[in-house]
Backbone as CSV, one residue per row, in Angstrom:
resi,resn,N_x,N_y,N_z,CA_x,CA_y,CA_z,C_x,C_y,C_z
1,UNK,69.893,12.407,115.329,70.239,13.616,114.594,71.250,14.455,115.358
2,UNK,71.155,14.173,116.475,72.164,15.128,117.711,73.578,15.042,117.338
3,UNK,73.886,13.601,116.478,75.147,13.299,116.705,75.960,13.452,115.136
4,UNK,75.044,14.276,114.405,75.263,14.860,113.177,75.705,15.997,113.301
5,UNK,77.323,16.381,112.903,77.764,17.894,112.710,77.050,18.530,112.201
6,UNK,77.490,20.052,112.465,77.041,20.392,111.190,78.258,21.914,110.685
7,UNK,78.394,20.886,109.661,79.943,21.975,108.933,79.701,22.349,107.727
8,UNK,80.211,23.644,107.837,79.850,25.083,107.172,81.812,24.817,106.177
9,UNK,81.052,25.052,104.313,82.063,25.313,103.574,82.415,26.906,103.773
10,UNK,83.317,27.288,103.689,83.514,28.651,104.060,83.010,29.096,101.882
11,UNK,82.120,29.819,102.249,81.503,30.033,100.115,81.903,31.684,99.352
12,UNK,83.411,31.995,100.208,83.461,33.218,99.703,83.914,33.179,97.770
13,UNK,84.658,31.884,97.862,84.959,31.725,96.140,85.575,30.174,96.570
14,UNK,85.837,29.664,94.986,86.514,28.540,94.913,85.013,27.046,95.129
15,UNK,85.854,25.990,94.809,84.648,24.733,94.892,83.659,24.568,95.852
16,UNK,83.247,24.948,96.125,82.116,25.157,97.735,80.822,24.166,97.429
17,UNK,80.544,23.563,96.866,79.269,22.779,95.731,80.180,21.237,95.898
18,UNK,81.372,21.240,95.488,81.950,19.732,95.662,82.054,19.258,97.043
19,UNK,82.280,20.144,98.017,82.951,19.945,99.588,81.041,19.776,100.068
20,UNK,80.565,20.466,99.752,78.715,20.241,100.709,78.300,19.046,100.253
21,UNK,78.757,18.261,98.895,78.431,16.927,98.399,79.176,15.691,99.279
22,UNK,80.446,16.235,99.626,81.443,15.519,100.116,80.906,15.023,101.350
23,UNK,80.755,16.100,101.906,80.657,16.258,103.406,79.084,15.633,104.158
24,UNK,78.633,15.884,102.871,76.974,15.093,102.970,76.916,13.806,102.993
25,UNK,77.691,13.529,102.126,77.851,11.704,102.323,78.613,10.641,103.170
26,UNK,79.697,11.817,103.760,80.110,11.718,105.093,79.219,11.653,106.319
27,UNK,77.749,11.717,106.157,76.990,11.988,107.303,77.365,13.415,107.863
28,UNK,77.594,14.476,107.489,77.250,15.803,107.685,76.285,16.510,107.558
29,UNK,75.817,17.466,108.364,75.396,18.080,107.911,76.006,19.542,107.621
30,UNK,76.016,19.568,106.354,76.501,20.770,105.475,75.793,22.190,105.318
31,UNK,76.752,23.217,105.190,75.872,24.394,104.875,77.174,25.347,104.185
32,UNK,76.850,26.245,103.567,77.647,27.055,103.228,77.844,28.117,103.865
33,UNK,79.035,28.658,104.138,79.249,30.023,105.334,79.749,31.112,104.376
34,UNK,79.171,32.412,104.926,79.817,33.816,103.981,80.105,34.863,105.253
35,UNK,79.037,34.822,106.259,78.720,35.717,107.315,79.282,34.844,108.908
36,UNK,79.699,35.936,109.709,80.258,35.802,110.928,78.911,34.801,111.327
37,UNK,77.852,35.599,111.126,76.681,34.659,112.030,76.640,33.499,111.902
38,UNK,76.814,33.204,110.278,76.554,31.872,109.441,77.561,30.738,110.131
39,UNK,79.199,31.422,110.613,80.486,30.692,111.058,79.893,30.338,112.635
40,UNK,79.148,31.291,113.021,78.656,30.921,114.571,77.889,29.436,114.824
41,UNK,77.530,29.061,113.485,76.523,28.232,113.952,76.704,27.124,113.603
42,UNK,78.091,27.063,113.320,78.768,25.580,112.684,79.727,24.579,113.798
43,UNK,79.941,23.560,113.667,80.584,22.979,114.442,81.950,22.688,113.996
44,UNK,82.120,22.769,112.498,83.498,22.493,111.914,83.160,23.543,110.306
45,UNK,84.731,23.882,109.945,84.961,24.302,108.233,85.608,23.740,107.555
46,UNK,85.059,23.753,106.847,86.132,23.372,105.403,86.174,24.649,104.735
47,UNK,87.614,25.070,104.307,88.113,26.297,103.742,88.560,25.652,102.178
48,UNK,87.657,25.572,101.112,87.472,25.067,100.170,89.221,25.548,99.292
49,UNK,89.570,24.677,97.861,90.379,25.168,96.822,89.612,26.801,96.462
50,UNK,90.397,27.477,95.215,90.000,28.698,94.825,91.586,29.515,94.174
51,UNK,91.500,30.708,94.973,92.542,31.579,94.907,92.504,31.864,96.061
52,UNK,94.007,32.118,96.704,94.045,32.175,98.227,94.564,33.619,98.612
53,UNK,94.698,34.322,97.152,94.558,35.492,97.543,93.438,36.084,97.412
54,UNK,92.667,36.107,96.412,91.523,36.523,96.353,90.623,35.677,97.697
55,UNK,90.863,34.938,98.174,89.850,34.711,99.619,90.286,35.140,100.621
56,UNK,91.614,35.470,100.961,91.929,36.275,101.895,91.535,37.934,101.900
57,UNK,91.604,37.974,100.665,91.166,39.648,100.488,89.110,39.742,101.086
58,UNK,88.829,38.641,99.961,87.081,38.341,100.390,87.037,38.306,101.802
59,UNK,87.609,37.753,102.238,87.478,37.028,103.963,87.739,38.485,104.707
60,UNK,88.554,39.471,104.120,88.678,40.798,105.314,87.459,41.167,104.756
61,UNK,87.072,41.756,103.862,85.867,42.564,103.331,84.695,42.091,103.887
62,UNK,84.634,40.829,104.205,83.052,40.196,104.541,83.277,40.085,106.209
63,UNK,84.084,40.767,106.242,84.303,40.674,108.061,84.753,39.279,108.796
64,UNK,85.016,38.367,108.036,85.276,37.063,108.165,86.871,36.308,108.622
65,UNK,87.403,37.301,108.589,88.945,36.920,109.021,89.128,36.818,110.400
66,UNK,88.971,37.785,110.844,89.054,37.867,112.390,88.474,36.573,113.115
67,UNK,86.524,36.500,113.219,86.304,35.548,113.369,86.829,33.610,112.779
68,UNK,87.186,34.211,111.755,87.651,32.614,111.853,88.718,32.294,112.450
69,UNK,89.528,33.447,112.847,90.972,33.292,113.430,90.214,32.680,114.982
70,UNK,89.453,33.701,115.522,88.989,33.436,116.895,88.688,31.756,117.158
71,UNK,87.753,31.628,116.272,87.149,30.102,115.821,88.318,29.026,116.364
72,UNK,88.826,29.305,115.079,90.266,28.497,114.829,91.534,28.527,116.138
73,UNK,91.501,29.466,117.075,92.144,29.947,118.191,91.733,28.629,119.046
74,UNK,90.296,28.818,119.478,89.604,28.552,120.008,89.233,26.718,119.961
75,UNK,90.053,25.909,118.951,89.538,25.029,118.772,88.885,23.932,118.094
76,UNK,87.953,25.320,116.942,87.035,24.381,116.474,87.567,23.834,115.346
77,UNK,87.394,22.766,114.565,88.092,21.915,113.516,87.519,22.376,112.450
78,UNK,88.817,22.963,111.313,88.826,22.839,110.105,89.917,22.426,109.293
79,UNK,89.207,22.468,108.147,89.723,21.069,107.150,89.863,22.151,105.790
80,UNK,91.308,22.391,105.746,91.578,23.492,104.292,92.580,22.443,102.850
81,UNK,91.545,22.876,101.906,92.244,21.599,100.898,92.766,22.866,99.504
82,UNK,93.856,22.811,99.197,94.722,23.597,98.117,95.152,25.423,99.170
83,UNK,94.144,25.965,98.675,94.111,27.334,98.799,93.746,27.654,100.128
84,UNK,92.640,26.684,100.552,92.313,26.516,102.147,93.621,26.179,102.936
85,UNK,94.706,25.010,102.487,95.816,24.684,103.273,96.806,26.160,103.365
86,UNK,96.699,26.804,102.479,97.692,28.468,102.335,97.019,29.059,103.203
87,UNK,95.539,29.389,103.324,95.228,29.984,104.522,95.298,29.650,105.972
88,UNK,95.420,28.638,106.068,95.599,27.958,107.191,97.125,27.706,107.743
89,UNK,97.996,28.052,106.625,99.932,27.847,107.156,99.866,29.692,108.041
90,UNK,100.909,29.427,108.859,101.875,30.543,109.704,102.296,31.527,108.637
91,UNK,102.615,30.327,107.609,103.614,31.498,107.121,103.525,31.559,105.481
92,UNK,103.312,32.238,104.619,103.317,31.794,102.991,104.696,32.201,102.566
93,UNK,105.844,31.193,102.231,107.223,31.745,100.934,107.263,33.000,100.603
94,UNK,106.024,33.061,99.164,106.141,34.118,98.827,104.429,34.870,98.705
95,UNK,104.115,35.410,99.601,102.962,35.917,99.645,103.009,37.091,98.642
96,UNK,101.757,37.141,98.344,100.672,38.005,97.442,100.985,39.616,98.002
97,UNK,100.870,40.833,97.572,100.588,42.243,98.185,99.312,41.604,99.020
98,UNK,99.288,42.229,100.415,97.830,42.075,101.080,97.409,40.918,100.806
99,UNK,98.358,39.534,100.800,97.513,38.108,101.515,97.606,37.751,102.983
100,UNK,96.538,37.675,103.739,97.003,37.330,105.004,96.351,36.028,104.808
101,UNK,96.908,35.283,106.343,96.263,33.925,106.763,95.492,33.951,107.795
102,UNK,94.589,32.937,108.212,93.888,32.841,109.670,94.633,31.927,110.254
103,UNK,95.612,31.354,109.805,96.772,30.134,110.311,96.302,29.159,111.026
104,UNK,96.868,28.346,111.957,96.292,27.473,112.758,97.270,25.750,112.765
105,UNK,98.343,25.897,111.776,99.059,24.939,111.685,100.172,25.657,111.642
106,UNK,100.859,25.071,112.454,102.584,25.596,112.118,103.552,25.270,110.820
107,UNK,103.629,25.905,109.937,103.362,25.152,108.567,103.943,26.471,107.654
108,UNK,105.168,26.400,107.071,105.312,27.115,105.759,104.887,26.589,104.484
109,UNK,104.170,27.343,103.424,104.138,26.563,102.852,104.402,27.832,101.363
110,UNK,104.455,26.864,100.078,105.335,27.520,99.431,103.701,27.420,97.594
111,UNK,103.129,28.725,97.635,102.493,28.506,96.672,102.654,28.149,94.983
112,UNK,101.218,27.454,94.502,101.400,27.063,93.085,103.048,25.925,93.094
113,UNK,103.508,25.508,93.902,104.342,25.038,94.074,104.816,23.789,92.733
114,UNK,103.293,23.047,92.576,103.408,21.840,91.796,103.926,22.551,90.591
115,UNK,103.077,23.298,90.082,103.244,24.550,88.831,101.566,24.890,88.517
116,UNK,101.650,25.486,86.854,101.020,26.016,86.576,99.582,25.272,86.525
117,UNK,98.256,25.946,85.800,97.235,25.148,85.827,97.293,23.710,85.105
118,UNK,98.260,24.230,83.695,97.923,23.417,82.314,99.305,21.902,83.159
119,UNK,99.861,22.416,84.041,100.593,21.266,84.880,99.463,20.179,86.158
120,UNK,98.229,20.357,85.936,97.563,19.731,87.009,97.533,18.469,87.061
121,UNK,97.444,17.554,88.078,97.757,16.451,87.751,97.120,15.786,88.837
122,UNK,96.534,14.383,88.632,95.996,13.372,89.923,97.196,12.443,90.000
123,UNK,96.589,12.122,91.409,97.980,11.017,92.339,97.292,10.176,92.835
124,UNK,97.625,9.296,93.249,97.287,8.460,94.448,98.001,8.737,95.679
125,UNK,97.851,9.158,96.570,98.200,9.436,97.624,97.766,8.922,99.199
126,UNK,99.158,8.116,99.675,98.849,7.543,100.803,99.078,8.381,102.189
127,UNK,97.796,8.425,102.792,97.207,9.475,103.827,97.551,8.404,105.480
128,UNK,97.967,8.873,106.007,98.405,8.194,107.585,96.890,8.265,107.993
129,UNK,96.744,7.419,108.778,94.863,8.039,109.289,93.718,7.043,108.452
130,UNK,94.194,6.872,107.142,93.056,6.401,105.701,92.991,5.055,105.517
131,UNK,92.321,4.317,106.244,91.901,3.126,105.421,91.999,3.071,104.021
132,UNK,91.653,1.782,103.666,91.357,1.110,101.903,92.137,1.651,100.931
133,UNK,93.763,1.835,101.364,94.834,2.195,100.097,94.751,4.062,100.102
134,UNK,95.373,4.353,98.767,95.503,5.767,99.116,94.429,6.173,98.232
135,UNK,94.839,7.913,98.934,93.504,8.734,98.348,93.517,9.165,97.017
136,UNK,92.775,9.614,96.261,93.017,10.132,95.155,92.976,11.433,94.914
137,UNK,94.036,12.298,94.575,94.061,13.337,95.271,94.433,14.224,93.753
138,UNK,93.627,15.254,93.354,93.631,16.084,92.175,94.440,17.028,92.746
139,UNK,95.631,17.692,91.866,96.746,18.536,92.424,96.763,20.033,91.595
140,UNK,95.904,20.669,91.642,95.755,21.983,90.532,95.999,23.178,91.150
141,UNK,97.879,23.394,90.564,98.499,24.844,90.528,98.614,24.481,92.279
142,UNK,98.914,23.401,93.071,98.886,23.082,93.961,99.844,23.541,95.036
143,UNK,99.630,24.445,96.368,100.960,24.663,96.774,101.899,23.204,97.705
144,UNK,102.799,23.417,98.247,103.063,22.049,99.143,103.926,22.693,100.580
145,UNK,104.172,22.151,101.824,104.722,22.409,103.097,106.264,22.415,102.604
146,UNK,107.051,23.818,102.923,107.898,23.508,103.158,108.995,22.932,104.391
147,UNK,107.898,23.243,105.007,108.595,22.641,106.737,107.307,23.092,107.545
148,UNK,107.612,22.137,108.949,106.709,22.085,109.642,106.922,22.446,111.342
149,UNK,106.322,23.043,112.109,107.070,23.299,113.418,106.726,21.995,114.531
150,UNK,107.006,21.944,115.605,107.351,20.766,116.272,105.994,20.173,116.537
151,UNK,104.532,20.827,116.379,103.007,20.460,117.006,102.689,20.222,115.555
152,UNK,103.147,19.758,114.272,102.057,19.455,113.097,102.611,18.212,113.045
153,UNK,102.079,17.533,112.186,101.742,15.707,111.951,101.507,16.150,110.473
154,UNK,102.793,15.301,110.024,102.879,15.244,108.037,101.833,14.065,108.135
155,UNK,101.266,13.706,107.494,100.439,12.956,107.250,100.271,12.463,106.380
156,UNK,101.127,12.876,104.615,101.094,12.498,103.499,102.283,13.428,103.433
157,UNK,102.841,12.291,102.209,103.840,12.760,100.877,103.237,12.715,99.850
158,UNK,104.000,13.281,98.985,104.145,13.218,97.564,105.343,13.650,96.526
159,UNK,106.275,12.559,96.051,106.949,13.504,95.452,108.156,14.207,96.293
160,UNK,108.433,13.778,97.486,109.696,14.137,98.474,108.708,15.083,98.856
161,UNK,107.713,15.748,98.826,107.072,17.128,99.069,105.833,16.797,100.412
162,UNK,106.374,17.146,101.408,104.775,17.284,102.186,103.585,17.974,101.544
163,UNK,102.394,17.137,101.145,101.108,17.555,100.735,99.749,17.311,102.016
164,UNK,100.208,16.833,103.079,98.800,16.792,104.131,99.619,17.054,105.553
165,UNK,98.730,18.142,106.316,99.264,18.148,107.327,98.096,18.306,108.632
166,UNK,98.253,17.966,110.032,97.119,17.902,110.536,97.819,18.326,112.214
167,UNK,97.290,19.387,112.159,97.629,19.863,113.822,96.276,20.161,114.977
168,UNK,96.662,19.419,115.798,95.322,19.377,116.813,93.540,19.058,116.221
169,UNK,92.777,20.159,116.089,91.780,19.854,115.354,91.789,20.571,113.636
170,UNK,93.154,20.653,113.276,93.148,21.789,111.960,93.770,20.647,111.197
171,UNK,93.255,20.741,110.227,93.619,19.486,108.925,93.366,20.603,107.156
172,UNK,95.002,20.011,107.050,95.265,20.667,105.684,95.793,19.681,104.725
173,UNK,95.165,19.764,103.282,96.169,19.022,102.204,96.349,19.801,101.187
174,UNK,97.175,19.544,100.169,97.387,20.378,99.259,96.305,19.842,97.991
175,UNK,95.917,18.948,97.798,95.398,18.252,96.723,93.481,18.524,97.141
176,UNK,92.414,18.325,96.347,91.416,18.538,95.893,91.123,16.812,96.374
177,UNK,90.298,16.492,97.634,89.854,15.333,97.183,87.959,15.017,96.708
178,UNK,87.981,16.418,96.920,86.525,16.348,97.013,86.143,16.816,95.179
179,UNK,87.269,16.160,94.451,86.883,16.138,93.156,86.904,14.675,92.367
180,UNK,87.091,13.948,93.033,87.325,12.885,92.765,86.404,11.374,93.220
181,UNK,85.475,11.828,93.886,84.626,10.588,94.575,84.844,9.690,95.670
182,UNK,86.000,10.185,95.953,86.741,9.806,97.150,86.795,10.100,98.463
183,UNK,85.295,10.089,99.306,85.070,10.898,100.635,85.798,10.729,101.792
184,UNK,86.903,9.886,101.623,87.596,9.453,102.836,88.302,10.537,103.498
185,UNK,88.628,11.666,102.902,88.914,12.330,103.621,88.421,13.551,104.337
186,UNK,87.136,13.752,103.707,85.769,13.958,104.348,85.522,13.119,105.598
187,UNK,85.428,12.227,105.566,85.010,11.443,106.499,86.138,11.391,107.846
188,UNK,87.224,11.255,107.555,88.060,11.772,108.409,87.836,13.026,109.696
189,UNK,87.235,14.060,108.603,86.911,15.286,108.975,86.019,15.758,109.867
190,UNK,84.978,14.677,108.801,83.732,14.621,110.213,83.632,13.789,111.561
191,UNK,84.704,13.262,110.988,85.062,11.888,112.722,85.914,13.289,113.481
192,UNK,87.460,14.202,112.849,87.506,14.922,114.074,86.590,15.981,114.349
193,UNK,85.797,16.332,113.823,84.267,17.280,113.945,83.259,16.915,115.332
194,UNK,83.296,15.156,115.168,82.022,14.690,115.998,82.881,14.565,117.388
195,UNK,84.839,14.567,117.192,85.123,14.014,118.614,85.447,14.958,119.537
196,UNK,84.944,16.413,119.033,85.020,17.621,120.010,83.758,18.906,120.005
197,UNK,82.577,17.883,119.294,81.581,18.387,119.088,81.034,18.419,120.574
């Protein structure tokens, strides 16, 4: 049991119910995070899809920004997929009034990029890192990297467009895989989870 993470979905909004399924069958152990205490006691995050302004706004109010920045400063591995990858870039194109990031990848990235909702669309997408062909990767109102600084690792295309990027222990994609049945990149997550646990 020792050698079981245990990673906390960050549950301020957005899919938080698909990523604890994900991550469970990855051999995780899962929990959902809202509170600084709750982030203390995790070994890795996943910063779920949603609205990435409305979770940045949630994330100051619940006292939660700061600490995850520290977290994230500090090391510990998380894994941000759509809205999670915007919180996790340096820098957003065109940011929101009052969106900030907890950053952690050197990474512009440019929101809703793919387009609108009624534009959502699945891919197959081949992931550097991924065994057994590519991932299947749901793309809704999706943003994508517009450039990357000299410490991130593209890790996927799509479309001429960087959609996965992975710096030190911080792993971002633009696409939803934890809607699709496809835990591989879960599993990914929890392999860099267990190798600095």
């Amino acid at each position: 049991m020792s050698d079981t993470p245990v990673i906390g979905v960050l549950a301020l909004q957005g899919d938080v119910r698909e990523h604890l399924i994900a991550l469970a069958s990855a051999d995780a152990l899962a929990r959902p995070v809202r509170r600084p205490e709750e982030l203390a006691e995790v070994d890795g995050l996943v910063i779920p899809g949603g609205e990435s302004t409305t979770m940045s706004k949630l994330a100051v109010l619940f006292g939660m920004m700061e600490p995850l920045r520290e977290r994230v400063r500090a090391g510990m591995p998380v894994y941000g997929t759509c809205a999670g990858m915007i919180l996790l870039a340096e820098k957003i194109l065109d940011p929101r009034s009052g969106q900030e990031t907890v950053g952690g990848i050197d990474m512009i990235v440019r929101r809703n990029a793919f387009g609108r909702q009624n534009e959502s669309f699945e891919a197959a997408v081949e992931v550097a890192g991924i065994d057994g062909g590519p991932v299947e990767g749901v793309f809704i109102r999706a943003p994508w990297v517009e450039s990357v600084g000299a410490e991130a690792e593209v890790i996927a295309e799509h479309g001429g467009h960087i959609v996965a990027v992975r710096q030190r222990n911080v792993l971002a994609t633009s696409f939803h895989p934890e809607l699709t049945g496809d835990h591989r990149m879960h599993a990914l997550f929890v392999e860099m989870v267990r190798a600095v646990k």
